[in-house]
N, C-alpha and C positions, 0 to 999 in steps of 0.2 A: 369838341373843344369846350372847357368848363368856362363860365360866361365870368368876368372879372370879379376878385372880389369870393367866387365861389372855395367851398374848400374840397379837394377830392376827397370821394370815396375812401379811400386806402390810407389818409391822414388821418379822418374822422377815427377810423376802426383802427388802425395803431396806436392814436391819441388814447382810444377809451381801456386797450389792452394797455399801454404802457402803467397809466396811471392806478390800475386796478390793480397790476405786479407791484408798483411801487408802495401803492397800499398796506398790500400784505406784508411786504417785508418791513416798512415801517413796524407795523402791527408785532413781527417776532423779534424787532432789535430793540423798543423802545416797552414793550409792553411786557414780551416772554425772556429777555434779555437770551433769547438763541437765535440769533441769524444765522440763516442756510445761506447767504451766498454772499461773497467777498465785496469790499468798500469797494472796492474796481469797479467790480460788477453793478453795484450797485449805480455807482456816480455814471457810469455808463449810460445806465436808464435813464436815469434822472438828466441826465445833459441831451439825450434826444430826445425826453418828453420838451423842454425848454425850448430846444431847437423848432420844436413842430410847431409849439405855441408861438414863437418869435415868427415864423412862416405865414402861419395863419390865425389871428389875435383872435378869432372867432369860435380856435377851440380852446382860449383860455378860460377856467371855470371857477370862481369864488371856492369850489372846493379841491381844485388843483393841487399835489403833494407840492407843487413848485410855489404854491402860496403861503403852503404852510412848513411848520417846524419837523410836524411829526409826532408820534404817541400820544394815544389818548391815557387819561388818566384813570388809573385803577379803582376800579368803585371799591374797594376796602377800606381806600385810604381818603380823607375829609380833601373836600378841594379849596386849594391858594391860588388865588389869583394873581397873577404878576402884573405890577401898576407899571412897570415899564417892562414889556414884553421881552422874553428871553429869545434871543434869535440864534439860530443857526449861523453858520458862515461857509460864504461857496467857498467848494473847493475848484482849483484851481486843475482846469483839465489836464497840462503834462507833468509828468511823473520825471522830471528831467529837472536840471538847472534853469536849464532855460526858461520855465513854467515863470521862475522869479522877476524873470529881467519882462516879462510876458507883463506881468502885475503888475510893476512900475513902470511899464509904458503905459498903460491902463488910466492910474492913477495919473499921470502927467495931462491924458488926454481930455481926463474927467476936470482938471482943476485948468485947466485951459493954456498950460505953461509954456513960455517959449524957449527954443532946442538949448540953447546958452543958459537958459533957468538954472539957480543951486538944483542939486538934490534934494528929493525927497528925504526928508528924516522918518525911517520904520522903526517901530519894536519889534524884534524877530524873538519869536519864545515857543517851546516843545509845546508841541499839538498831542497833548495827555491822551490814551486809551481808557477811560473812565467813564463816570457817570457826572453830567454837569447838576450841581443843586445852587441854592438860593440860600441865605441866611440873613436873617433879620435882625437887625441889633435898633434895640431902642433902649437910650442912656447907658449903649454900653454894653447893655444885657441881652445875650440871646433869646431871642423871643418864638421867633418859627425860621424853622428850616424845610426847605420843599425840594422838590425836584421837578424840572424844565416842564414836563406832561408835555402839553401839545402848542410851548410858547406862550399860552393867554393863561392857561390854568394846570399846574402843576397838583401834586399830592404832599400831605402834611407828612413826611419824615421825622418830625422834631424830636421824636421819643430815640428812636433811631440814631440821628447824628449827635445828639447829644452822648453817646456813648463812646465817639472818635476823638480818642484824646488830643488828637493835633488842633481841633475845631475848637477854640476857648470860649468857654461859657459866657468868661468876661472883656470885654476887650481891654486894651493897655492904655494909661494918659488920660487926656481929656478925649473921651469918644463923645461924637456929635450925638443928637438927639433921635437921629435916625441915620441908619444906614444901611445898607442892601449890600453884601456881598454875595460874588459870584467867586463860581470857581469849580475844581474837580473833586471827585470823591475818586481814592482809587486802592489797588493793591501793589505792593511789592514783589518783585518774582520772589526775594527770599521768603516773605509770609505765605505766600501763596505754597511756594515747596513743601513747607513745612506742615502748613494746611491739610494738603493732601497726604506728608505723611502721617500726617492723626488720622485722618481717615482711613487709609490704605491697612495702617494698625487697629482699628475698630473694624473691619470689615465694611467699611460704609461707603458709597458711592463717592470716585473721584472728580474733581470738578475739573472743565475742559480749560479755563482761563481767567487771567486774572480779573478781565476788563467783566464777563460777563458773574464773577463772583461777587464781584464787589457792587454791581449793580443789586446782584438780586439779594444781600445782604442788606442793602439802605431800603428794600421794600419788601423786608421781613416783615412779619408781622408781631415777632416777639423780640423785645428790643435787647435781650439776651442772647438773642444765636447773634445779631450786627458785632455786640461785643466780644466775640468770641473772633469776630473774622481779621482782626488785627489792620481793619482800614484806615486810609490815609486822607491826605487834603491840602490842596496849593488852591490859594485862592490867584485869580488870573483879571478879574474885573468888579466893577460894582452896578446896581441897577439905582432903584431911588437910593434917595439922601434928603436931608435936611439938616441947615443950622451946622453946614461942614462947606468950606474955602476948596473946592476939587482942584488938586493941582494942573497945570495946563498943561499936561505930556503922559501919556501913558505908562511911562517909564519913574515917573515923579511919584504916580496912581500906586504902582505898585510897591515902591518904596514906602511911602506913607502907610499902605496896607500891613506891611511888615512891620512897624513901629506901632500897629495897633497889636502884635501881638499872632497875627495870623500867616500862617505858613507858606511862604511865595518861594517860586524854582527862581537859585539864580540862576540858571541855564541860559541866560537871552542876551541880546547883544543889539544895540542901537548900527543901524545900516545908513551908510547915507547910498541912497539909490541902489539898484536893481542889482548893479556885480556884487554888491556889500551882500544882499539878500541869498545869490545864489551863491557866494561865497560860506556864508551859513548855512546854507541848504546842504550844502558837499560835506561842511565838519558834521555836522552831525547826524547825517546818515551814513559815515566812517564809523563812529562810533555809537550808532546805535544799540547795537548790542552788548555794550560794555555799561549802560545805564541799569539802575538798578529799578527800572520802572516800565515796563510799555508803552512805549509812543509809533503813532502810526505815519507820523510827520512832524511838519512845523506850522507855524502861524506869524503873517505878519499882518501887521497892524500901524497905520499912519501913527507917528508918535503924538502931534499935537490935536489936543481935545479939539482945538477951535480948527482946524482943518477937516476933523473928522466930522464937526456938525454942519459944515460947510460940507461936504462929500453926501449928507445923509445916508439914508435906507432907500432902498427898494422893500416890494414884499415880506420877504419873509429871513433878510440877509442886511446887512450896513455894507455900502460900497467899499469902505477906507478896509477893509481885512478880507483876509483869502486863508482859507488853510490849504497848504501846499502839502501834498501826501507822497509819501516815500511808493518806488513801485513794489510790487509782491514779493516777499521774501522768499528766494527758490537756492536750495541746497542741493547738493548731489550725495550721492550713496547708493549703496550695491544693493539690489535686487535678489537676498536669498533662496528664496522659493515662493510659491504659490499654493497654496491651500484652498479648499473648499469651505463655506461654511452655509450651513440651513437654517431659512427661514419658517415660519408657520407655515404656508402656503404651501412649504417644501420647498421653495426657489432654491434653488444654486447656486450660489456665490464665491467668483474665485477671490482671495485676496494675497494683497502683494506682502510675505515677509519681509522688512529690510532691516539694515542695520542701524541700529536708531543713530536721529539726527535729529537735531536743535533746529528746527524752519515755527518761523513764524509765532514765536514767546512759548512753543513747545515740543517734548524730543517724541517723532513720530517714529511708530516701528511697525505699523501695518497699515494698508491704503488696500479701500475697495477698488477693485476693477473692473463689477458691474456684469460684464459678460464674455464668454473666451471669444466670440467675434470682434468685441472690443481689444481683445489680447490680440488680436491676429491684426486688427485693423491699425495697433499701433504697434505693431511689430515687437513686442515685448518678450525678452527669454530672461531664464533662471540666470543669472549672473551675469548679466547686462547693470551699467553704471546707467543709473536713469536720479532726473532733475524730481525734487518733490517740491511742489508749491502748497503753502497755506499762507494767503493769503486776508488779512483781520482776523475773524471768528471762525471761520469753515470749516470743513471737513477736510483733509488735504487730498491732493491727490500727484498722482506722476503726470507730470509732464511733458516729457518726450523722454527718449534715449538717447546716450552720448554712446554714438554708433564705434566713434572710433576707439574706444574702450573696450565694443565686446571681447571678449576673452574667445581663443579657439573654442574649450568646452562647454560653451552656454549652450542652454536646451532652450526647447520651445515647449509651451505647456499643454499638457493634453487632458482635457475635461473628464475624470477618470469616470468608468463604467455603473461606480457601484456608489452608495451614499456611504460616507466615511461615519455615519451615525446609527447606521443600524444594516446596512447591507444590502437593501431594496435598491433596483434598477432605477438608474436616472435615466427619465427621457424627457425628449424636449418635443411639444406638440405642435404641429404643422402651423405654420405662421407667427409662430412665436422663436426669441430670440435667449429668452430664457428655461433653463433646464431646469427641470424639477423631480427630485425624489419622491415615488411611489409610494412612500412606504404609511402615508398618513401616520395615524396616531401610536403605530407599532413603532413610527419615529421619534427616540426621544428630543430629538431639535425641534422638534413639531410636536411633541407633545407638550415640552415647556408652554410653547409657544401661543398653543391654544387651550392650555390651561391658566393661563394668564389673559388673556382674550376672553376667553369665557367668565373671567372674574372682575373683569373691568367695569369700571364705574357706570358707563352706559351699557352693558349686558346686565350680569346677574350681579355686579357690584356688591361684591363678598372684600370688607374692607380686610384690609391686612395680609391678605394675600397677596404678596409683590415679589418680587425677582427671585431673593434671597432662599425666601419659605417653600417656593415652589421648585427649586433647583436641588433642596434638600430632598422633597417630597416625592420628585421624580427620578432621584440618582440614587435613593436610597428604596427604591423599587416599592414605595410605600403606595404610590396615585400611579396609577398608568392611563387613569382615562376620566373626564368630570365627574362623573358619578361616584368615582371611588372619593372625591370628595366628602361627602355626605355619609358616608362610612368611619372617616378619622374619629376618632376621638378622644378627650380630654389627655387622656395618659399618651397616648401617642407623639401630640402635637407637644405637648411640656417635655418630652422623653428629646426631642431636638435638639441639636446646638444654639446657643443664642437664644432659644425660647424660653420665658417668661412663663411662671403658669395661669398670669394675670396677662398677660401676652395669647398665649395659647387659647384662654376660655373668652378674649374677647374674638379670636376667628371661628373659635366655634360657634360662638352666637352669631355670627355675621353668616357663616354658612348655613345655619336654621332658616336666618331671618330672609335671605336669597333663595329659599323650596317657593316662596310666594312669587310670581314673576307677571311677569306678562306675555304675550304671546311674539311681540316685536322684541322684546328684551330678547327673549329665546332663540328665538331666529335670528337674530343679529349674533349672541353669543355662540352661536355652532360653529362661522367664522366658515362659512359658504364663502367661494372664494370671489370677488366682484361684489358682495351684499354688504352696503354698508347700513349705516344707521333706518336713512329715508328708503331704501330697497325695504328693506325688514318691515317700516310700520306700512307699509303699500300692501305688500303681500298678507299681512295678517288683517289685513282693513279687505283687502281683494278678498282671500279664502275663507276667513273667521274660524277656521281650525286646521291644528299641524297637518291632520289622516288627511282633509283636502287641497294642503299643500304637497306633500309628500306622496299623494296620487294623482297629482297633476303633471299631465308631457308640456313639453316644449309648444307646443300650439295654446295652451289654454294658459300655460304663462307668461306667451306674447302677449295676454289679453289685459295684463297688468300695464299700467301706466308709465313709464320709462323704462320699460323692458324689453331689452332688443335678443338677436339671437343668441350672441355670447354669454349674456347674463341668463338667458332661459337654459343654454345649455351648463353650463355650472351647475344653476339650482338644480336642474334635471339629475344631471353626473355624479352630484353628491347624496340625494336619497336613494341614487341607484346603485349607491353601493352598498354592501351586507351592513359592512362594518359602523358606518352611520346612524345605518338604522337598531341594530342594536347597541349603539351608545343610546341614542335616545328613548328605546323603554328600558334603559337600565335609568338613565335619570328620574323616568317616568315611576318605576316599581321603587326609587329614590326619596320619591313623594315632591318630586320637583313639579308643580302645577300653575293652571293660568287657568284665566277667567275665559272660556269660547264661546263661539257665537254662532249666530248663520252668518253664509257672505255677507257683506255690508251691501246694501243697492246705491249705487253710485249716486243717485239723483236725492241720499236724504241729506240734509243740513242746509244752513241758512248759505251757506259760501260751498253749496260743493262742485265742484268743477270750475273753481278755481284755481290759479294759482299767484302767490303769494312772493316775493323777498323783503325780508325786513333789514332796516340797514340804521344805522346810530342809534341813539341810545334817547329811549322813551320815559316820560316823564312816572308814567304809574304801574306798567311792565318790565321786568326784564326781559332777555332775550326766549327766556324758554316759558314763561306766562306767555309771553306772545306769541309765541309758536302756538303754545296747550290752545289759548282762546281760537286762533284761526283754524287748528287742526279740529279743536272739537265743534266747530261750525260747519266742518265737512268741508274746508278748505283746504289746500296743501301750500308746504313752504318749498320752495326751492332754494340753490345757495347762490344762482346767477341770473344778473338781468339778461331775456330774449323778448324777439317779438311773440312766444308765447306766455310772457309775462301777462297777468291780468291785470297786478296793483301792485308796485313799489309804497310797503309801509316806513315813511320815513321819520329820526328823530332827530336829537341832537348832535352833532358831528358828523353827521351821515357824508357818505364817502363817494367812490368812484361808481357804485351800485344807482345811487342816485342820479350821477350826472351822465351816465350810460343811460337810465328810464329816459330822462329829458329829453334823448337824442334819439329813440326811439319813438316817443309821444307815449310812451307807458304811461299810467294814471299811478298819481302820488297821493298816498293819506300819510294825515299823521295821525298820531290815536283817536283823537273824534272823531274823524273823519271812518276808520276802523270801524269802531262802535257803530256809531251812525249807521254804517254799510250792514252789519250784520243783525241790529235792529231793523231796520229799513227791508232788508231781503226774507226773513224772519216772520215779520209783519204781512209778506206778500206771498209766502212759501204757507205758513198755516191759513191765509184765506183763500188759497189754492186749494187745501186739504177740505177747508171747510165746504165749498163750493163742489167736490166731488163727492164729499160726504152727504149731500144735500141731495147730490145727485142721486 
């Protein structure tokens, strides 16, 4: 029995998982503006990591996602700091009406009211699918515009929104001497259609949605493409002020805002108490989709200022507002057929043809389905009425099946024999769940695949070769395999569609300038299946040349450093086939080269037999200085805290990496402490040498 007071086992380690998923996804909605997994999903996590801290206050952590906003700020862009912190707002956990009247018993509770009390006066107003930014007006005059970053320090936008005509340069009247507006940056569905039809007509990549367009628009970095994206802006709030009377109602706030000239939704409607709230909650998730804008909910908000500084803040949220979120937008539609599609690897992929449907701010007409066990496990057939969910930003997917719908003639799908890409046998290997075609690089799915792999920025980083160039290059029987690479030339690549001959000659010179590589570049870039980046510089640090990797079995590649047997047999399975190995002296007779060595001996450097995670952001490194310094010390970086952790190198904003070290008794440097370490071992590693040498 755990002694009072103590926190279990299985809390601790869900607490440090939770927070470390929460992390990341922060990191791709706030940073990469691509979130993999839906607002649901998200607030999910996010309300049981709360839950556990609310249990046990001992694993609450100064760097907690529940303390913070979220998103660090981009080192491109100059950092703003916000003098009144920009907060996030809880959401409110039911997806129902109910969730409202839930918030106004809340509020009643918080402000100590008795049952016979008036109501609550709320402002109820659409919960934009946008990007939140800041704007600064001094005497009027737009001065700096930023974006939320991570609540304390945002990023300087100001070249950027100055280019969104709705956002006035000058405000209207007597504008106070300072003023902080808040609000959203966003897109139109109509700009956005239209968007994508100039694309769709340039041949250039389609964008997925509005909300993550117009994000990554306001942190362009040429304030030319932002103005081309036809973005918008409602302003919703203010932070500082000065030498300005704030009116006493939020509702007042935002009216005044308007009279300066800046663009506020009338969409909102003053509530008295909880039925008013969920009574708005019902209009307009009716008509949600009849708005000419994305909204993922609503928001409400105590009407008067002086209630709401009475209400204050917690953490990282103000008590007095909730956004109250619509649940996942799920459509129905028929189930045409099922198709394969191949990956690099060769995977096998069945996906679901449908008939397009509007879910979720966009019309879906194919959904992966991962695996045909998957098919079988949800019972899924060709001309079955099945539910599609996209829910926020995601990928969509089906649902279930509306059983009572199947039609007599539906089929059920059967994982066909041959690759619909080149003809070579699909099989699927003992313990695995996924099918894969045989056909390697005789496969053109797989040969795009890994010809594009092989030209990636961390491989052989041949710029200018991306999607477009290499789909020419392989369909037009020009490249069958990387070495033909290095054969194109000038007239060929100009002789293209769409290619430039100043276009053309600068990937020739990028595939010159890629014959020079290194030996981890290379091995990474073959696209061994299991071999990622740190695999790759292991094995060329282990073997010090390709002949003794490529003549090494499975016993002498266990002897590498996180090399188990699936990963020894891959590497094994792949140089032991023909076709492999003559790709690689056809690169070789290519003049594609690297610098080799002898094995490396594991005991040289000042840190070798180490290991390493670095985590937030260091005062006189970046992330890969820091790597090069540790690695070229004869240390190694990992990408996860364990008890085989040596030293947590920690910085600025440092994350859930950090506070997992703490809980293990991991050892924490920050850069001096680095330096120090490998001066310090350095120091004791050459009077070691010295001292055998004397010997």
């Amino acid at each position: 029995m755990a002694a009072p007071g103590a926190v279990p086992a299985a809390a601790t380690k869900r607490a440090a998982v939770l927070r470390s998923q929460i992390a990341e996804h922060d990191r791709r909605y706030y940073e990469e503006d691509a979130p993999t997994i839906s607002d649901a999903e998200y607030d999910a996590l996010f309300r049981e990591l709360r839950s556990l801290e609310s249990d046990f206050p001992s694993l609450l952590t100064p760097d907690s996602p529940t303390q913070r906003v979220g998103g660090a700020r981009a080192a491109a862009f100059a950092p703003v700091v916000h003098r009144v912190p920009m907060l996030s707002l809880r959401t409110e956990t039911q997806t129902t009406a109910a969730g409202a009247v839930a918030f106004d018993a809340r509020m009643r509770r918080e402000l100590k009211l008795a049952p016979d009390a008036p109501p609550i006066i709320y402002l109820a107003e659409l919960k934009f699918d946008g990007l939140a930014v800041s704007l600064r007006y001094e005497e009027g005059t737009l001065t700096v515009a930023a974006t939320r970053g991570d609540g304390e320090t945002g990023e300087d936008v100001t070249a950027n929104l100055r280019t969104v005509a709705e956002i006035p340069a000058s405000l209207r009247g007597r504008a106070p001497p300072l003023l902080e507006v808040r609000g959203e940056v966003y897109m139109t569905r109509a700009d956005f259609t239209r968007l994508n039809e100039r694309q769709r007509a340039a041949g250039g990549k389609l964008f997925v949605n509005p909300r993550n367009t117009a994000a990554g628009a306001v942190r362009q970095l040429d304030p030319t493409v932002t103005a081309k994206r036809q973005l918008r802006f409602f302003a919703y709030g203010i932070g500082e002020s000065d030498g300005w009377a704030t009116p006493p109602t939020q509702d007042a706030l935002l009216t005044a805002l308007a009279a300066f000239g800046l663009p506020v939704n009338g969409d909102r409607r003053l509530a008295h108490g909880g039925e008013e709230l969920a009574a708005y909650y019902e209009d307009v998730k009716a008509r949600r989709a009849d708005l000419p804008f994305e909204i993922d909910g609503v928001v409400y908000k105590v009407d008067s200022l002086e209630v709401q500084s009475e209400l204050g803040f917690r953490s990282r949220e103000p008590r007095w507002a909730v956004a109250h979120k619509f649940p996942p937008e799920e459509m129905s539609t028929r189930l045409l057929s099922i198709d394969v599609q191949v990956g690099r690897t060769g995977a096998v992929t069945p996906v679901a043809r449908l008939e397009p449907v509007f879910v979720g701010g966009t019309t879906v007409t194919n959904v992966t389905l991962h695996n045909d066990e998957e098919i079988r496990r949800r019972d899924l057939r060709i001309g079955d009425t099945v539910i599609v969910r996209r829910a926020g930003d995601v990928i969509p997917q089906v649902v279930r099946v509306v059983q009572e719908k199947r039609p007599p003639d539906a089929r059920e799908f059967v994982m066909p024999a041959h690759c619909p890409e080149c003809g070579s046998a699909i099989a699927r290997l003992p313990g695995e769940v996924i099918a894969r075609c045989t056909g390697g690089l005789v496969c053109p799915a797989q040969r795009r695949q890994a010809l594009l792999h092989f030209a990636s920025r961390r491989a052989l980083d041949i710029e200018g070769l991306g999607d477009k160039l290499v789909e020419q290059l392989v369909d037009g029987g020009i490249v069958r395999t990387p070495a033909d690479l290095y054969r194109l030339g000038l007239g060929k690549l100009a002789a293209l569609e769409r290619m430039a001959e100043k276009s053309a000659a600068n990937v020739v010179a990028a595939i010159e300038k890629s014959r020079s590589t290194t030996l981890a570049r290379f091995i990474f870039g073959l696209g061994i299946r299991h071999v990622g980046e740190a695999t790759a510089r292991d094995l060329a640090r282990h073997f010090g040349t390709l002949d003794a990797l490529m003549d090494a079995d499975e016993a002498r590649l266990l002897e590498v450093d996180d090399v188990g047997p699936v990963l020894a047999a891959s590497i094994a399975g792949f140089f032991a086939e023909p076709h492999n190995r003559e790709g690689i002296e056809q690169l070789r007779a290519a003049g594609v080269h690297w610098p080799e060595g002898a094995r490396r001996a594991p005991e040289r450097g000042a840190l070798a037999g180490l290991n390493f995670v670095l985590t937030g952001t260091l005062p006189s490194y970046s992330r890969d200085d820091a790597k090069a310094l540790i690695e070229g010390a004869g240390g190694k970086v990992i990408g996860s805290v364990s008890r085989k952790t040596d030293y947590v190198v920690a910085g600025a904003e440092a994350g859930s990496k950090l506070a997992k070290a703490t809980q293990l008794g991991v050892a924490i440097l920050d850069e001096a402490g680095l330096e120090q370490l490998i001066a310090r071992r350095g120091t004791a590693t050459g009077d070691e040498r010295g001292h055998r040498e004397q010997a």
